[in-house]
C-alpha positions as CSV (number, residue, x, y, z in Angstrom):
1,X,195.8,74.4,0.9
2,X,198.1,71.6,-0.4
3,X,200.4,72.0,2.6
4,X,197.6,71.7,4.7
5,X,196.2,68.6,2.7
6,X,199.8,66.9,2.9
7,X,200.2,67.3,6.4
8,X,196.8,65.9,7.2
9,X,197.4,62.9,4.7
10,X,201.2,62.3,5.8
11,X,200.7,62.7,9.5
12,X,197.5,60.0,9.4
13,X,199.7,57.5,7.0
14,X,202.3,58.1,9.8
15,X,200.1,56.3,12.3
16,X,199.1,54.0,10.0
17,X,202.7,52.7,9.3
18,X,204.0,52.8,12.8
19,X,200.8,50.6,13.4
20,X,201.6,48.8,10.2
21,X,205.0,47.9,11.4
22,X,203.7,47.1,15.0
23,X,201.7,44.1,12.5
24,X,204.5,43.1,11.2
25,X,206.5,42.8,14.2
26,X,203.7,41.1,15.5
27,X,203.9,38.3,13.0
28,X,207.4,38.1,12.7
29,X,207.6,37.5,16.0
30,X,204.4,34.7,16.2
31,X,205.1,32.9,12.7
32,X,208.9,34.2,11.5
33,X,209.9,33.4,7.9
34,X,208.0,29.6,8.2
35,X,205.9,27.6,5.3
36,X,202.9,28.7,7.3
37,X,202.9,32.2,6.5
38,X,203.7,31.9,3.1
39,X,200.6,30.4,3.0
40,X,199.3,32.9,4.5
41,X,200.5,35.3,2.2
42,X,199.6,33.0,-0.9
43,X,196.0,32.8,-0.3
44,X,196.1,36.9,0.4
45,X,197.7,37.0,-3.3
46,X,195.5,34.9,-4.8
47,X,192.4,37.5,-3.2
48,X,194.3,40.4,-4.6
49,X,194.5,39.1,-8.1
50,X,190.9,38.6,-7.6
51,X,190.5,42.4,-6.9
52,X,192.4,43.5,-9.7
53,X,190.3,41.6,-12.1
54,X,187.1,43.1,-11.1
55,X,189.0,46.3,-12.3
56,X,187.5,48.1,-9.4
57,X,191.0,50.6,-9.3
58,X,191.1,51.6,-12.3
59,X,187.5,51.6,-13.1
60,X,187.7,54.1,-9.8
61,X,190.5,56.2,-11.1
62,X,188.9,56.8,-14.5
63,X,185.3,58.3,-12.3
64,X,187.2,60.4,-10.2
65,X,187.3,63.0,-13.4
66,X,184.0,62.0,-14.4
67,X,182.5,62.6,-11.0
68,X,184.1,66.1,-10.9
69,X,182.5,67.2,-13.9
70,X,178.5,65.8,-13.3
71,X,178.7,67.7,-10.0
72,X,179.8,70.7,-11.6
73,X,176.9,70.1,-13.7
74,X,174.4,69.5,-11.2
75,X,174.5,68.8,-7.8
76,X,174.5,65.5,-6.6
77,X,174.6,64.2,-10.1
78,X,178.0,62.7,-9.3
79,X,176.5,60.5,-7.1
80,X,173.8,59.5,-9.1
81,X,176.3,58.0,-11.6
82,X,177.9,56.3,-8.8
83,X,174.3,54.1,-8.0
84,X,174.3,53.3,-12.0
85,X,177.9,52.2,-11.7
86,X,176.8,50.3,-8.3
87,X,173.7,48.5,-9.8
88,X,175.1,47.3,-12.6
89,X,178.8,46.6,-11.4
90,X,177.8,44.1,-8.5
91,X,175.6,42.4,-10.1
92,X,178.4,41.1,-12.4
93,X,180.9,41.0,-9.7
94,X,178.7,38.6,-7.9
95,X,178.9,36.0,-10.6
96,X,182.2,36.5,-10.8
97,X,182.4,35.8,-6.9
98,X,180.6,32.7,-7.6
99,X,183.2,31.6,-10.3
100,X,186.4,32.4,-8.2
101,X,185.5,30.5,-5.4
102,X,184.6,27.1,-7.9
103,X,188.5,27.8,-9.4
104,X,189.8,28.1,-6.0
105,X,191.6,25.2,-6.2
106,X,193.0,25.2,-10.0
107,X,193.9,29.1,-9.4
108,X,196.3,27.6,-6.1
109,X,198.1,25.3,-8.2
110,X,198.9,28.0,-10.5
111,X,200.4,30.1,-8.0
112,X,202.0,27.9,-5.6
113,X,203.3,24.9,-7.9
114,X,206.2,24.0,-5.8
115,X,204.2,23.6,-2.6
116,X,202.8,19.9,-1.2
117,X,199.1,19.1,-1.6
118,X,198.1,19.9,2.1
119,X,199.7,23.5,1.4
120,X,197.8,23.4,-1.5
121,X,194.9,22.9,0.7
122,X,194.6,25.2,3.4
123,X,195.8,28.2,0.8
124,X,192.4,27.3,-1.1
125,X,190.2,27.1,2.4
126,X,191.7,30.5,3.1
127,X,190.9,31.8,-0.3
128,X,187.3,30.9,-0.6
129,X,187.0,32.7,3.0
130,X,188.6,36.0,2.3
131,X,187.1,36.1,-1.8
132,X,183.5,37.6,-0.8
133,X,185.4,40.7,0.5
134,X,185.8,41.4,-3.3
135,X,182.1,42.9,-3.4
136,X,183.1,45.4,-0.1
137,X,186.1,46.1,-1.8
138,X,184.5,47.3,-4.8
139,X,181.7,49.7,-3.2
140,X,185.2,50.8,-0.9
141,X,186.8,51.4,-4.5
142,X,184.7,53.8,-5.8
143,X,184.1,55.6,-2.2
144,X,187.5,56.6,-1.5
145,X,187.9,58.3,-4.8
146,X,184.7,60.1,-4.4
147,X,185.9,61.2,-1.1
148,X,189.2,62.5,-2.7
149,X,187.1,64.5,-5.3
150,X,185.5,66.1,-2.2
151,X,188.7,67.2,-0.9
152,X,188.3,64.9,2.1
153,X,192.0,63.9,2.7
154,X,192.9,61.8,5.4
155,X,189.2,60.1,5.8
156,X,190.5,57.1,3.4
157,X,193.8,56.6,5.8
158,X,192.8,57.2,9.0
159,X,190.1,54.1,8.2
160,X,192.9,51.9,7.0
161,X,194.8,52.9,10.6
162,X,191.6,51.5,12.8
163,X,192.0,48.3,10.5
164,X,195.6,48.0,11.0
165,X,194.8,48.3,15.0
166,X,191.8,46.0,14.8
167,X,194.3,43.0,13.0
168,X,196.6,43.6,15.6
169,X,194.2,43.1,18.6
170,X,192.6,40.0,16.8
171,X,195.8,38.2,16.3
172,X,197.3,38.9,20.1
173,X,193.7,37.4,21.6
174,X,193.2,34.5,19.3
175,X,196.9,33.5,18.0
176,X,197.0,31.2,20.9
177,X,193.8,29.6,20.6
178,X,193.4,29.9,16.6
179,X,197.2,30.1,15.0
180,X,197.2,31.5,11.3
181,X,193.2,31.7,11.5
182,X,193.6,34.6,13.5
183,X,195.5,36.4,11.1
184,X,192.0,35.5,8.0
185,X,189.8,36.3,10.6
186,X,191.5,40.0,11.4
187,X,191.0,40.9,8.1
188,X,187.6,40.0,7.6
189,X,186.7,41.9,10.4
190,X,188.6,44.6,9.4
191,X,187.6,44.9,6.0
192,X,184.1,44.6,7.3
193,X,184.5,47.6,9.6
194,X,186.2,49.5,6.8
195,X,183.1,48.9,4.3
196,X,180.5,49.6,7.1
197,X,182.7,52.9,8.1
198,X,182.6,54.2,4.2
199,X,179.3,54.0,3.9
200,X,178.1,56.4,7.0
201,X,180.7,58.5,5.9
202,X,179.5,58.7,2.3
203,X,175.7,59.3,3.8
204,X,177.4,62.4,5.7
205,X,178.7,64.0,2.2
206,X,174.5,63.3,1.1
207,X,175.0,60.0,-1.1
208,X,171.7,58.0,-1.0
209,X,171.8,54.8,-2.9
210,X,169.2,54.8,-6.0
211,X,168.2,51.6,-8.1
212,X,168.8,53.6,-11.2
213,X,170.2,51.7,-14.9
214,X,170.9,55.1,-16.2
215,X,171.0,58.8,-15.7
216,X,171.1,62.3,-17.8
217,X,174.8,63.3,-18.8
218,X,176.4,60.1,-17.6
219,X,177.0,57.8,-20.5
220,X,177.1,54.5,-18.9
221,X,178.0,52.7,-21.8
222,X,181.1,54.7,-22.8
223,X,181.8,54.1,-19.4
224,X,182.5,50.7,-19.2
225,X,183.7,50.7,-22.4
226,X,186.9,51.3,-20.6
227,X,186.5,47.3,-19.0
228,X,187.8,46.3,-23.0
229,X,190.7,48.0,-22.1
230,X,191.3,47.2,-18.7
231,X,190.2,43.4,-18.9
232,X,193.2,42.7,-20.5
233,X,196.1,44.8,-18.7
234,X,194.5,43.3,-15.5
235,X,194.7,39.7,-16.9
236,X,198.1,40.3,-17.6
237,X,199.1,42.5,-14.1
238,X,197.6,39.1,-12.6
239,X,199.6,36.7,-15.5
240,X,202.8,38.8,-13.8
241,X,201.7,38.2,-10.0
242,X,201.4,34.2,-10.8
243,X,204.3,34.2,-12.7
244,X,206.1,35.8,-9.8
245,X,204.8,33.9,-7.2
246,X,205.0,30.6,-9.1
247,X,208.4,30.9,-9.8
248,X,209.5,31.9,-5.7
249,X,207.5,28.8,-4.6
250,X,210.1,26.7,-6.0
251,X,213.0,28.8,-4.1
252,X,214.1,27.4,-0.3
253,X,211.1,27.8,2.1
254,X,211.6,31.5,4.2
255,X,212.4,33.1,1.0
256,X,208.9,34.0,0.1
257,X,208.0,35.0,3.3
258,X,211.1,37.4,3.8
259,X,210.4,38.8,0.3
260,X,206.5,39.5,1.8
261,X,207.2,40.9,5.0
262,X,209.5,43.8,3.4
263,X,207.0,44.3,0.4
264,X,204.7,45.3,2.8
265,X,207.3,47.3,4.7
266,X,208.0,49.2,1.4
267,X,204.0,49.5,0.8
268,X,204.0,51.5,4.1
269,X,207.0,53.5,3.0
270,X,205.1,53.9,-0.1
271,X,201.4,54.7,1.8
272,X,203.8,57.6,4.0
273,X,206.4,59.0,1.8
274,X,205.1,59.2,-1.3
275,X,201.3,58.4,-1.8
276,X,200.2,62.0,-0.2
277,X,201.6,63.6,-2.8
278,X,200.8,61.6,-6.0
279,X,196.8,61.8,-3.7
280,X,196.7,65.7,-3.7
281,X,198.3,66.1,-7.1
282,X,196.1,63.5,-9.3
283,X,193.3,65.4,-8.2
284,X,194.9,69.1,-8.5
285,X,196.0,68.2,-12.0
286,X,192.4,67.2,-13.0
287,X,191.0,70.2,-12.0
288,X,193.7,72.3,-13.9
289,X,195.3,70.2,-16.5
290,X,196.9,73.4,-18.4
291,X,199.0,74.4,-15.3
292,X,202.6,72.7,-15.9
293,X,204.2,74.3,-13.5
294,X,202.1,72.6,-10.9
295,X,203.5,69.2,-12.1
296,X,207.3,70.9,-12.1
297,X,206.6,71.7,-8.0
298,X,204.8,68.5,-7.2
299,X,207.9,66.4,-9.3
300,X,210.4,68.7,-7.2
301,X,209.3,67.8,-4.1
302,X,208.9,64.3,-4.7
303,X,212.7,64.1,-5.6
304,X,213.4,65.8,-2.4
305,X,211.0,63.2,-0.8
306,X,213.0,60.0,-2.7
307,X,216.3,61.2,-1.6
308,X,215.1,60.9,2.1
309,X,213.7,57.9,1.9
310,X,217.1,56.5,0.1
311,X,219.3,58.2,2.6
312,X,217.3,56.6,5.5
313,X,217.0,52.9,4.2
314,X,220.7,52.9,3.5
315,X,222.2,54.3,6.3
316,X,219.4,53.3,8.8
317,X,217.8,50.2,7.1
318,X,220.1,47.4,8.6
319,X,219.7,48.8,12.1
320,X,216.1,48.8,11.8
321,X,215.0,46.1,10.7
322,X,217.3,44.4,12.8
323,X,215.7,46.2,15.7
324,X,211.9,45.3,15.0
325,X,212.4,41.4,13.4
326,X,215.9,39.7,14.7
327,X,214.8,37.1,17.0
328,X,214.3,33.1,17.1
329,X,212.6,33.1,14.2
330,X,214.2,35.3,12.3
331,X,218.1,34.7,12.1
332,X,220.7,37.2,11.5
333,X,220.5,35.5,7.7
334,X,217.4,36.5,7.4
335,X,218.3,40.0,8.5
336,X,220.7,40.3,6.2
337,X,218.5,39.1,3.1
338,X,216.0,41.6,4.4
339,X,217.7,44.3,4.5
340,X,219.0,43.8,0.9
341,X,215.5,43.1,-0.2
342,X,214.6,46.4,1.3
343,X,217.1,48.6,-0.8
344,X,215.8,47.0,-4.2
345,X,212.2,47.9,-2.9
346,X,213.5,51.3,-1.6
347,X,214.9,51.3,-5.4
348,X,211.3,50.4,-6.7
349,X,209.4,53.2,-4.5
350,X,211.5,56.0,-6.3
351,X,211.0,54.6,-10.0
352,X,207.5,54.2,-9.2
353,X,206.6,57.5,-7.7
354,X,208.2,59.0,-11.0
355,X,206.0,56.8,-12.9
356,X,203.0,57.4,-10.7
357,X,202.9,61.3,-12.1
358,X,203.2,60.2,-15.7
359,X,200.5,58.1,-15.1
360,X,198.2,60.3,-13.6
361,X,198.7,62.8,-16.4
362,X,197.5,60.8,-18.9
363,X,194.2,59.2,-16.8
364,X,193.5,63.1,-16.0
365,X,193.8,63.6,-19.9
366,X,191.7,61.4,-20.8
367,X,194.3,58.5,-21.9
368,X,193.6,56.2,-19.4
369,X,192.7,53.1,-22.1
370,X,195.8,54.1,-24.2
371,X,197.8,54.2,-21.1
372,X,196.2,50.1,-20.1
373,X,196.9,49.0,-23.2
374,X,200.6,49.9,-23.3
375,X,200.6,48.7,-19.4
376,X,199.1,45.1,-20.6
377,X,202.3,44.4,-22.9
378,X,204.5,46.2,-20.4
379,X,203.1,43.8,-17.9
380,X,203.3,40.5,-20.4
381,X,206.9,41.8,-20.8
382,X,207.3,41.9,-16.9
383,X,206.1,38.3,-16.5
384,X,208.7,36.6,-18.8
385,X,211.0,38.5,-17.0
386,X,210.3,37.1,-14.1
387,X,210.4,33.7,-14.9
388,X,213.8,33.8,-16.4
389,X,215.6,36.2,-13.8
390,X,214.1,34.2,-10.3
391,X,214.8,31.0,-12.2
392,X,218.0,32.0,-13.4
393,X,219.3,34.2,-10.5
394,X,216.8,32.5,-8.0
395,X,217.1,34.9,-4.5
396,X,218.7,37.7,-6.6
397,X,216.1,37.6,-9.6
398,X,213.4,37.8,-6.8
399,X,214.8,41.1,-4.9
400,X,215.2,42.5,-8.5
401,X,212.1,42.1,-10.3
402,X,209.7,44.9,-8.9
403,X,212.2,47.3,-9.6
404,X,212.5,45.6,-12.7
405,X,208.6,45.6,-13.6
406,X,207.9,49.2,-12.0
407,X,211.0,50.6,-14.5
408,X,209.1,48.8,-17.1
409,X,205.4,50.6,-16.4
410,X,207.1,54.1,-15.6
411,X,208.4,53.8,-19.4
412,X,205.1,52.7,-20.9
413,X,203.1,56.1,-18.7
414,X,205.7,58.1,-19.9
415,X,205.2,57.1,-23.8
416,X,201.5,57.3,-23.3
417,X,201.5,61.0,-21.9
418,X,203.9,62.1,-24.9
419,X,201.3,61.1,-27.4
420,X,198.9,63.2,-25.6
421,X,201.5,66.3,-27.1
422,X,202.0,67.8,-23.9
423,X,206.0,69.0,-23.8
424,X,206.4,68.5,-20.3
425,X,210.1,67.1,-19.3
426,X,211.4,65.9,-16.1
427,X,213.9,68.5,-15.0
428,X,215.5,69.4,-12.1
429,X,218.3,72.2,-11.7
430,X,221.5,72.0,-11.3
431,X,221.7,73.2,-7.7
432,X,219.3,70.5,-6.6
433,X,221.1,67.9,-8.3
434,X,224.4,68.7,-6.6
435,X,223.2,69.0,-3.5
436,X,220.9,65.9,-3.6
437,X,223.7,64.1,-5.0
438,X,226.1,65.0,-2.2
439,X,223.6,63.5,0.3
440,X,223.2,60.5,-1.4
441,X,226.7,60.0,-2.4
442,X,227.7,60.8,1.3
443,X,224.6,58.2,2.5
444,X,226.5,55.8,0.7
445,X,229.7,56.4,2.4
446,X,228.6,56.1,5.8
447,X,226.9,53.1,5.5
448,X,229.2,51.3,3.3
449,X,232.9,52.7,4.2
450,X,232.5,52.6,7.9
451,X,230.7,49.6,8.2
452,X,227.5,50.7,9.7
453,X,225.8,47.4,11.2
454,X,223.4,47.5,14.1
455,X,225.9,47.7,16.8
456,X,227.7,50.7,15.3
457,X,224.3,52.3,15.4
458,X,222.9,52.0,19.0
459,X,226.7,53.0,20.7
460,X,225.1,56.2,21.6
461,X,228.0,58.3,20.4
462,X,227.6,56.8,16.8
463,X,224.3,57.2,16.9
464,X,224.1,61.0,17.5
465,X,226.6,61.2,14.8
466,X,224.8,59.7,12.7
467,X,221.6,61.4,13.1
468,X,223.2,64.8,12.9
469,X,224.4,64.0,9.8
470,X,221.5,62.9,8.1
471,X,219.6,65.7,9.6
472,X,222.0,67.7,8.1
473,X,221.7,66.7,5.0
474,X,218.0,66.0,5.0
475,X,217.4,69.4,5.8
476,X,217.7,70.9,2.2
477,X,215.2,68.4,0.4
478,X,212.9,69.0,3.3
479,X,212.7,72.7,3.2
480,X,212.0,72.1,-0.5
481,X,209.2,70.2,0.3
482,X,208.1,72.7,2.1
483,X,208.2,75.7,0.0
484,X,207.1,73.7,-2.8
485,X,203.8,72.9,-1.1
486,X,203.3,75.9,0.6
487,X,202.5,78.0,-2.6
488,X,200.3,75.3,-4.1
């Protein structure tokens, strides 16, 4: 069942990131690593720090468990709770709305302080366009957990993937005629189509919306009891995000843009390599929270699945990026930059996927305000960091400090799930580690000691080489992957 699960949810996140990277391509190739994007990607910021202070996510992770036990209950009870939580969540989220786009302008100069006042500008027109997608976002929240309690993997990605391909139509037809507007007006209508999607898809499982302010079993108050806890960890997350962002607006204009293009590279990475498996098991673990060896298995094969992704970025990261984004816009420099920005992200994915179990260990044991209380000083800690380590070590503080802050939050899960007086460790035998450590160590050694660059890797003799090695080496974490899932 889990192997079945993972290959559903890895194959459709596989689309999904080729199309993702298609995107990018797309904009490198129109925009490059120029003052315009960064807007771009500034006034996107600015609406995710909006998200994340609704506290749709987490409110969203703390129902999954909650939803699993009212349908056990009674059927259809689940959803039920989920109109309460709808009727009385939007109605505060729209005021908020309200608020966000007033701010619009004072919450710009907070995040982009080094940029001119007609920058300034056209990141707060952008912003009050996109910031009424916070309500779909929300409802889109709450039904792709829900469809995760069902077992429906695959439904959430395969929508993001008919986004990813309506952005990329919008901006080929309209860059011409519209320029960076293309690139708002793609996600509007994608986000649009995602919301609209959700909902017939959430009518086919048998949810009908109810005007209800409360319901039997589901203690609504207790509920949103978990928004004291939350408020503040998301108040700091977004204190980090300006902090971050702040402090890169003062760093030479491209920068920014470079560090954007391979954080959402990573993201895809992230959504493919890793995501599947912390997916399946946050809702495996919920249902059987006594089983440790299911956590031993699922922490096994993510190792196997890090020290792929590691041995891929470093031997084959250069070559590829310098493959999908060297062109007139984007200068061998930037390659270069690029491709060191994606090994600190690459460095980031493995701490966080680590994290990521801890973390969902102590939501699924009922933790989850303990663990956002330890996450709100983790996160206060991670925006001071920030400021002294871009400002000190400018371009290298910036490549650093999601590894940096993802270290940070790994720690703080981990201390939270040990107060829960579970004994679980992270271990891994000694056979794995030597043989995982020889493919990484020997990684290393191609890419470094022979001088592995782009032309090294398309002379076709090289480059079967160099595949066969990998695929030599890749072949022991992947079979581990696969007899690891297989008896789940």
């Amino acid at each position: 069942m889990a192997l079945n699960s993972l290959a559903r949810l890895t194959s459709i996140n596989a689309v999904t990131s080729i199309l993702g990277v298609a995107y990018s391509i797309l904009q490198v190739e129109y925009f490059g690593a120029s003052r315009e994007i960064e807007i771009y990607f500034i006034a996107q910021n600015l609406l995710y720090v909006t998200v994340s202070l609704s506290q749709t996510g987490h409110l969203a992770e703390i129902f999954l468990p909650e939803f699993l036990r009212l349908e056990k209950l009674r059927k259809n009870q689940g959803f039920k709770a989920l109109s309460v939580i709808f009727n009385r969540f939007l109605l505060f989220a729209s005021l908020g709305l309200i608020f966000f786009f007033i701010s619009a302008p004072y919450l710009t100069e907070l995040m982009a302080p080094g940029y001119s006042s007609q920058d300034k500008a056209l990141i707060t027109s952008i912003f009050r366009l996109l910031v009424p997608l916070l309500l779909c976002q929300i409802v889109v929240s709450f039904f792709r957990v829900v469809l995760n309690a069902k077992s429906k993997y695959g439904t959430p990605e395969f929508i993001v993937a008919t986004t990813v391909v309506i952005n990329i139509i919008s901006l080929i037809l309209f860059y011409e005629t519209l320029g960076l507007w293309a690139l708002v007006y793609a996600m509007i209508v994608g986000r649009l189509f995602e919301f609209v999607f959700y909902i017939f898809q959430m009518h086919k499982l048998g949810y009908r919306h109810h005007f209800l302010w409360s319901i039997e079993d589901f203690d609504h108050q207790n509920f949103f009891q978990a928004l004291k806890s939350t408020i503040v960890y998301v108040s700091s997350t977004a204190l980090f995000n300006f902090t971050l962002t702040a402090s890169a607006s003062f760093l030479p204009e491209g920068i920014y843009a470079i560090f954007k293009y391979v954080q959402s590279l990573a993201s895809k990475v992230f959504s493919l390599a890793i995501l599947p498996f912390i997916t399946i098991f946050f809702t495996e673990y919920s249902k059987n929270i006594a089983n440790s060896r299911l956590v031993n298995d699922y922490v096994r094969a993510l190792i196997s699945v890090n020290v792929c992704m590691v041995m891929g970025a470093v031997v084959f990261g250069h070559a590829l990026l310098d493959l999908l984004w060297s062109g007139q816009k984007f200068d061998d420099l930037s390659v270069e930059l690029a491709y060191a920005f994606l090994l600190t992200n690459i460095l980031a994915l493995v701490i966080a996927s680590l994290g990521n179990i801890y973390r969902k260990m102590s939501v699924a044991l009922g933790y989850g305000r303990m663990l956002y209380n330890v996450w709100t000083i983790s996160q206060i800690v991670s925006a001071c960091l920030a400021i002294i380590v871009i400002s000190t070590f400018k371009v290298y503080g910036l490549m650093s400090i999601i590894a940096i802050n993802f270290a940070v939050l790994a720690f703080a899960s981990a201390f939270v799930f040990y107060q829960s007086g579970k004994k679980w460790t992270l271990f891994i035998s000694r056979g794995d580690a030597f043989i995982l450590g020889i493919s990484l160590s020997t990684a290393l050694y191609l890419r470094w000691f022979l001088g592995i660059d782009a032309a090294f890797v398309f002379n076709s003799d090289n480059w079967l080489f160099l595949v066969s090695f990998v695929v030599f080496l890749g072949a022991y974490p992947i079979m581990t992957i696969f007899r690891v899932m297989k008896r789940l």
